[in-house]
C-alpha positions in Angstrom: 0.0 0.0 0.0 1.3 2.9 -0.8 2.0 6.4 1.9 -0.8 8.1 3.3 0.6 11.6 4.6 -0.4 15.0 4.6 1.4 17.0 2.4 4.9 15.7 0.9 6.2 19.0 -0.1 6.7 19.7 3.6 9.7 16.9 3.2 12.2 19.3 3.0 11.5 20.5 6.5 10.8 17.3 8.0 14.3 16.3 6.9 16.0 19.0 8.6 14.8 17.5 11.7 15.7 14.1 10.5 19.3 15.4 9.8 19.3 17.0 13.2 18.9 14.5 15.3 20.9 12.0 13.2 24.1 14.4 14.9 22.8 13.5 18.2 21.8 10.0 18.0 25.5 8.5 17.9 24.3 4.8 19.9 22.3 4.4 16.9 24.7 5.3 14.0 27.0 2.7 15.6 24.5 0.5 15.6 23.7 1.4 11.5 27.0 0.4 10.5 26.7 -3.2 11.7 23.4 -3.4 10.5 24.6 -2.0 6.5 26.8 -5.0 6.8 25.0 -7.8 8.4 21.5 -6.9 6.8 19.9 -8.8 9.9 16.3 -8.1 8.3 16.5 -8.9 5.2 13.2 -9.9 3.4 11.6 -8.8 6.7 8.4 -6.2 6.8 8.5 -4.3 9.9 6.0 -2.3 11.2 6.1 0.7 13.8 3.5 2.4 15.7 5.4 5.0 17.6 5.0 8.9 17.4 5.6 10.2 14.2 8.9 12.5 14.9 12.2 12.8 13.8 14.1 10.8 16.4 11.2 7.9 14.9 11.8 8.6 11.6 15.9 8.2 12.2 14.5 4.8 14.4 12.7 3.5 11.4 16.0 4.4 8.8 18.2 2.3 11.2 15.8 -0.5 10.4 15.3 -0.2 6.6 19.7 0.3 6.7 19.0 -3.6 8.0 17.4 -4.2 5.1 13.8 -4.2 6.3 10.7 -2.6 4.5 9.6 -0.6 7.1 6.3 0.7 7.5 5.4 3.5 10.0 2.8 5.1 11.5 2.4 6.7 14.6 0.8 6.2 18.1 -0.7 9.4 18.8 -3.0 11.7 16.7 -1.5 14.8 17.6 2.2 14.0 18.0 2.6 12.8 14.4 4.9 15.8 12.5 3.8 16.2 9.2 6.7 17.1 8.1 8.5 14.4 9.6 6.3 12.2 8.1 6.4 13.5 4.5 10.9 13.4 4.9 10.6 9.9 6.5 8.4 8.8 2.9 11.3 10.3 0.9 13.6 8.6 1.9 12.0 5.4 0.9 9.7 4.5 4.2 6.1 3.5 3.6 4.5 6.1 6.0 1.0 6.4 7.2 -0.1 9.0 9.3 -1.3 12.9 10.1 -1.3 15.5 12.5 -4.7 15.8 13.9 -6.6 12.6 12.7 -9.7 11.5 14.2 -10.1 8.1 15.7 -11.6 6.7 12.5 -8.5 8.0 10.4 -6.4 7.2 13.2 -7.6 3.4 13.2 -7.0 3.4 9.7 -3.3 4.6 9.4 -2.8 1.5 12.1 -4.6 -0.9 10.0 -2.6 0.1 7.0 0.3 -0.3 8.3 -0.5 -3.7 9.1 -1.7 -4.4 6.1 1.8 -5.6 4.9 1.3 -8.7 7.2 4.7 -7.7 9.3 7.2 -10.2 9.9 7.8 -7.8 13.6 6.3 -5.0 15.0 7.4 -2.5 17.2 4.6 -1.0 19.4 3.9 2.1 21.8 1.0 1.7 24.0 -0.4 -1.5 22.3 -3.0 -0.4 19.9 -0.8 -2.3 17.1 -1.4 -5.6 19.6 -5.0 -5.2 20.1 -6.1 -4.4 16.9 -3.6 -8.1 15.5 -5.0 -10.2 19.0 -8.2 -9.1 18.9 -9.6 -7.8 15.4 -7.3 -8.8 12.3 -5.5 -12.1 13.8 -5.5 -13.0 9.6 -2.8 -10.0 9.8 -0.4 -12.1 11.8 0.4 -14.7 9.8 4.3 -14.0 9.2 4.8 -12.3 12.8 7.4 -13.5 14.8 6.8 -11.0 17.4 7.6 -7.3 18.4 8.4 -5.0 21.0 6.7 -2.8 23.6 8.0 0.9 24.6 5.6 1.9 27.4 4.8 1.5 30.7 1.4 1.5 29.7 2.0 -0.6 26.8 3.4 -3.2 28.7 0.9 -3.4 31.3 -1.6 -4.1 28.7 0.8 -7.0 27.5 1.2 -8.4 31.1 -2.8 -8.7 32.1 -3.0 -10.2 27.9 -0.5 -12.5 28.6 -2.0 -13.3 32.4 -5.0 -14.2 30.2 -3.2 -16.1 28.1 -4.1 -14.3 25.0 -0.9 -13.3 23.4 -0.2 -15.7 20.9 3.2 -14.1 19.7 6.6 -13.1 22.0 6.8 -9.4 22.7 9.6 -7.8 24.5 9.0 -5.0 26.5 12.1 -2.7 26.2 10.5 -0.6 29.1 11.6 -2.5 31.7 15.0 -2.6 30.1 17.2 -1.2 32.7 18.4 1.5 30.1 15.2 2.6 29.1 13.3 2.8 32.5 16.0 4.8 34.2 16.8 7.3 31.5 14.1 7.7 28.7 11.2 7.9 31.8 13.0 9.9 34.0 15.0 12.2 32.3 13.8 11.8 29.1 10.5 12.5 30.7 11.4 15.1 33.4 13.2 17.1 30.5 9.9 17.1 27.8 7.6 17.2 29.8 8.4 20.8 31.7 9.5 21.9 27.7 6.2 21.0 26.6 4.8 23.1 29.3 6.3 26.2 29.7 6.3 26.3 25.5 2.7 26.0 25.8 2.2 28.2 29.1 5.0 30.9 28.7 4.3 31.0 32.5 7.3 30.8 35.4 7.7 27.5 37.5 9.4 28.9 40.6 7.1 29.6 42.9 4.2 27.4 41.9 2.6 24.3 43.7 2.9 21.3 41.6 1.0 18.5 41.5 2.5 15.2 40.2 0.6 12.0 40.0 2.1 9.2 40.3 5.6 8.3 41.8 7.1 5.8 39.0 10.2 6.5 37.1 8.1 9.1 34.9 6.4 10.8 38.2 10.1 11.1 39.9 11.5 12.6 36.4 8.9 15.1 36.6 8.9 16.0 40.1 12.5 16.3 40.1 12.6 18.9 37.4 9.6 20.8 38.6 11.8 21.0 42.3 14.7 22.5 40.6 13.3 25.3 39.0 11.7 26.4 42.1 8.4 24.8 42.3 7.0 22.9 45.3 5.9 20.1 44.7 3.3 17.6 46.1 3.1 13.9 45.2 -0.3 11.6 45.3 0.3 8.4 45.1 -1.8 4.7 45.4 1.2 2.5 46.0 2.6 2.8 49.7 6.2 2.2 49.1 6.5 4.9 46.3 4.5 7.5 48.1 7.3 6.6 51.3 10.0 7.4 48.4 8.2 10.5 47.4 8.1 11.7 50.8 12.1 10.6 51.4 12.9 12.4 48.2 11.7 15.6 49.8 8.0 16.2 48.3 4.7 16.4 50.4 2.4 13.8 49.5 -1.1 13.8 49.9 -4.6 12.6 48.2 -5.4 14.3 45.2 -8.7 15.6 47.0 -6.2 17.5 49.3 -3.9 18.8 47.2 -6.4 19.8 44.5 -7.1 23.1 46.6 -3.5 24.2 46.5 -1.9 22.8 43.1 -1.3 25.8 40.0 -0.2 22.9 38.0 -1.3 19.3 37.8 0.9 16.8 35.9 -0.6 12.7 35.4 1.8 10.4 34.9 0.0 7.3 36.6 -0.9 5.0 33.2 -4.5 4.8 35.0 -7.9 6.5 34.4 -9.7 9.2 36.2 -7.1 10.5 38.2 -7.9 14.1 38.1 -12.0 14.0 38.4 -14.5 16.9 38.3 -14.4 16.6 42.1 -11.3 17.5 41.9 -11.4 20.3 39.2 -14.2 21.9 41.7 -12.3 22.3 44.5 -8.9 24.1 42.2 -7.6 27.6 42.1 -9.2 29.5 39.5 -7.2 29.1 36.4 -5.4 26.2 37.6 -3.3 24.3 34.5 -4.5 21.0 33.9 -1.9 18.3 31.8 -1.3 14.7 31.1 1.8 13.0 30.8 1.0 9.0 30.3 0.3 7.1 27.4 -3.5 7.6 26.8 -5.9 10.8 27.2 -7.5 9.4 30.5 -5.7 10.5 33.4 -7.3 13.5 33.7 -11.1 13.0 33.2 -11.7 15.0 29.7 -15.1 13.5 29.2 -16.6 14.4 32.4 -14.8 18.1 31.9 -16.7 18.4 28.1 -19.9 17.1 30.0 -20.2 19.8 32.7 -18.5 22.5 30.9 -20.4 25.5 30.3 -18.4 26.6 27.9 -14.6 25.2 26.3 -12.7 28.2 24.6 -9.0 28.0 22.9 -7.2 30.3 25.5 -3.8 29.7 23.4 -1.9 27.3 21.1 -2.9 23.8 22.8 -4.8 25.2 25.7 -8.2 25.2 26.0 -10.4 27.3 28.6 -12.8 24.9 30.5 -15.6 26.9 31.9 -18.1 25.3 34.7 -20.6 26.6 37.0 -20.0 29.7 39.0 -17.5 30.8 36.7 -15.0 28.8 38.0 -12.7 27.9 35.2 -9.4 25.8 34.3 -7.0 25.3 31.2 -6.3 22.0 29.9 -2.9 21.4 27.7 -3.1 19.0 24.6 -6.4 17.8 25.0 -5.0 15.6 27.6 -3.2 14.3 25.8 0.3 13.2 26.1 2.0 16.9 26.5 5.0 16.5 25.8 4.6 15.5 22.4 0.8 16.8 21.8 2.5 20.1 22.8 6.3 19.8 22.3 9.0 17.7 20.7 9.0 14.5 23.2 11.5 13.2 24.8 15.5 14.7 23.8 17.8 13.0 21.0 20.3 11.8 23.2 17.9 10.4 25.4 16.0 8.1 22.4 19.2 7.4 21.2 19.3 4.8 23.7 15.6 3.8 23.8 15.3 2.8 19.8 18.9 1.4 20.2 17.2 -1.3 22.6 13.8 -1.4 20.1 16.3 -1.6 17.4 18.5 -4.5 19.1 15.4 -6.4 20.8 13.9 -6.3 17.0 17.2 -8.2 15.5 17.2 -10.3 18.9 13.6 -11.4 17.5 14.2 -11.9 14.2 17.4 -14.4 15.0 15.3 -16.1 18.3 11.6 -15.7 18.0 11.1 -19.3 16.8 12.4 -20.6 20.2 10.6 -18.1 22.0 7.6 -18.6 24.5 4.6 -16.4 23.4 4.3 -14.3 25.9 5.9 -11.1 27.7 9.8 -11.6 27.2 12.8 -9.7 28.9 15.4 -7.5 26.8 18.5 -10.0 27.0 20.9 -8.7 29.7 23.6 -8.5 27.2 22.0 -6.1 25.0 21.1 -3.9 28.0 24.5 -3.7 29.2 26.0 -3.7 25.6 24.2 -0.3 25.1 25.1 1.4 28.1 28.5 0.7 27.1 28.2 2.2 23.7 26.6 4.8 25.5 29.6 5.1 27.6 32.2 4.9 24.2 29.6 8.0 23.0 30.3 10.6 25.5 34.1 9.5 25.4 34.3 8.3 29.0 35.6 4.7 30.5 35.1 2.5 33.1 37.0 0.4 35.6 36.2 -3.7 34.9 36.7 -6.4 37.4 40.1 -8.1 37.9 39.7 -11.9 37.5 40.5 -12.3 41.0 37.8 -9.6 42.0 35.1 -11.2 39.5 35.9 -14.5 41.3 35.4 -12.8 44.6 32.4 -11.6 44.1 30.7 -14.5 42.4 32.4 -16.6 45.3 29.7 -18.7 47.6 32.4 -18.3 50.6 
């Protein structure tokens, strides 16, 4: 099937972001040379469903340099690029996908992208999953399996696979070691607050924060917000993370309670209704309103559009949300993910190593999947630790290794 995109003389922009973050993604141009040579998916269709950006677009050339045909489309109506998109289909990726499409031309980018029967997939919050488990089965005839980049994503795997209806091995790349603790911290921390104060053009210091959720995103988020001023308060549902929050220095509290004092209110949970009208009753007037996991749920948008007198755009990617008694909020990115609804996700250097894990986990596959359970599979240790050493070669430092003697030591049962 051929590319369905926007507008492809925008590809001369969209490649200047390609080319930018080429510069800046140097795990995955070392990656690129081995795969030139080796050709590790030859004859292989690949297809992606992750957001439609440039550090995507140089993810899905790193494939087709392995010699996959790669088709792409993204995992997020209003993150896809359109420029991007229209660069990434000149330079010979099937692309399918717009800024702005509505969930019936959403569905159908995903479905056409399917449509080449993929040999793997890489995935970013699991619609590619559901719709090949639970819709178009007759799609997965060549799949060996794919890969999962989300914490959302890969809860949806786990309670699938608890079911036992996956019937194809996915990795999830998530809980690689080298994603969790830099692409959802930092990578997350970074965008998020980008995404925010592009929107906003309002000061941190000085405001109340409200972040919740305490995972590897939550602590990313909360740690930025603290050092540009802000004070921030945590909720929380697990125990033991809301005892970290409070260790790491940050109030915690129920969301009921800190509704009254919070200026800004930040999801990153992976749950539903987090942020309720309740809630939204009790807040400052003019309190900003934001979502920072996978799916436009967090903070409840339908029960906002329901008791909304009136919804008004007060700026680029904030609306006005107007209830009773004049009391009114903003919303950023329709609750949607902000970082990338509103801003330019997560840093190059930062998806530099993420996609060098999809891209490694997807060769991993291709050479393995046949002796693979179907079900929720690990990234290999080895190719965690292999790319935190080319991350390491990358930013020209080295590291001590063990002395035989003190690797015997260690691994000694005396």
């Amino acid at each position: 099937m051929s590319s369905i995109i926007r507008n492809e003389s925008l590809a001369p922009s969209g490649n200047l972001k390609i080319d930018w973050v080429y510069k800046h993604m140097p795990i995955c141009a070392m990656i690129e040379e081995r795969f030139i040579k080796k050709k590790p998916f030859e004859g292989l269709n690949i297809t992606t469903s992750i957001h439609l950006e440039a550090k995507t677009a140089r993810t899905a050339l790193l494939l087709k340099a392995g010699g996959a045909k790669v088709y792409a489309t993204g995992s997020n109506p209003l993150s896809t690029q359109d420029d991007v998109a229209a660069g990434l289909m000149s330079r010979g990726v099937n692309v399918f996908g717009w800024y702005g499409a509505t969930e019936k031309e959403y569905k159908e980018h995903l479905l056409a992208a399917l449509s080449c029967k993929p040999d793997l997939i890489i995935d970013d919050g699991g619609d590619l999953t559901q719709i090949l488990c639970d819709e178009r089965p007759d799609l997965t005839v060549n799949l060996k399996g794919g890969s999962e980049e989300t914490t959302t994503g890969v809860l949806r795997l786990k309670a699938r696979a608890e079911k036992g209806e996956l019937p194809f091995p996915m990795v999830c790349v998530n809980d690689a070691q080298m994603k969790f603790m830099f692409d959802n911290r930092y990578g997350t921390g970074q965008s998020v607050w980008t995404a925010i104060m592009s929107a906003t053009n309002l000061v941190v210091a000085g405001k109340n924060v409200v972040v919740a959720g305490y995972g590897w995103c939550g602590k990313g988020v909360s740690m930025r917000a603290k050092g540009m001023g802000a004070r921030v308060i945590v909720t929380e549902v697990d125990p033991i993370k809301a005892v970290e929050a409070l260790m790491d220095g940050f109030e915690v509290m129920t969301m009921a309670d800190a509704a009254p004092l919070g200026d800004i209110f930040i999801t990153v949970t992976g749950c539903k209704d987090v942020v309720r009208m309740e809630h939204i009753l009790t807040m400052k007037q003019g309190a900003i309103l934001c979502n920072a996991g996978h799916f436009d749920v967090e903070v409840a948008v339908a029960e906002m559009k329901k008791n909304a007198l009136s919804i008004g755009k007060a700026r680029n990617n904030i609306e006005k949300y107007t209830f009773v008694g004049g009391k009114y909020v903003y919303l950023l990115a329709e609750g949607r993910l902000v970082n990338l609804a509103a801003g330019d996700g997560h840093p190059a250097e930062i998806m530099d190593i993420s996609f060098a894990l999809q891209a490694l986990s997807a060769e991993y596959l291709a050479k393995n999947a046949d002796n693979l359970a179907k079900t929720v599979q690990e990234v290999p240790k080895d190719i965690d630790i292999g790319v935190a050493r080319m991350k390491i070669a990358s930013m020209g430092m080295s590291i001590d290794t063990l002395s035989p003697q003190q690797y015997e030591y260690i691994h000694s049962a005396n």
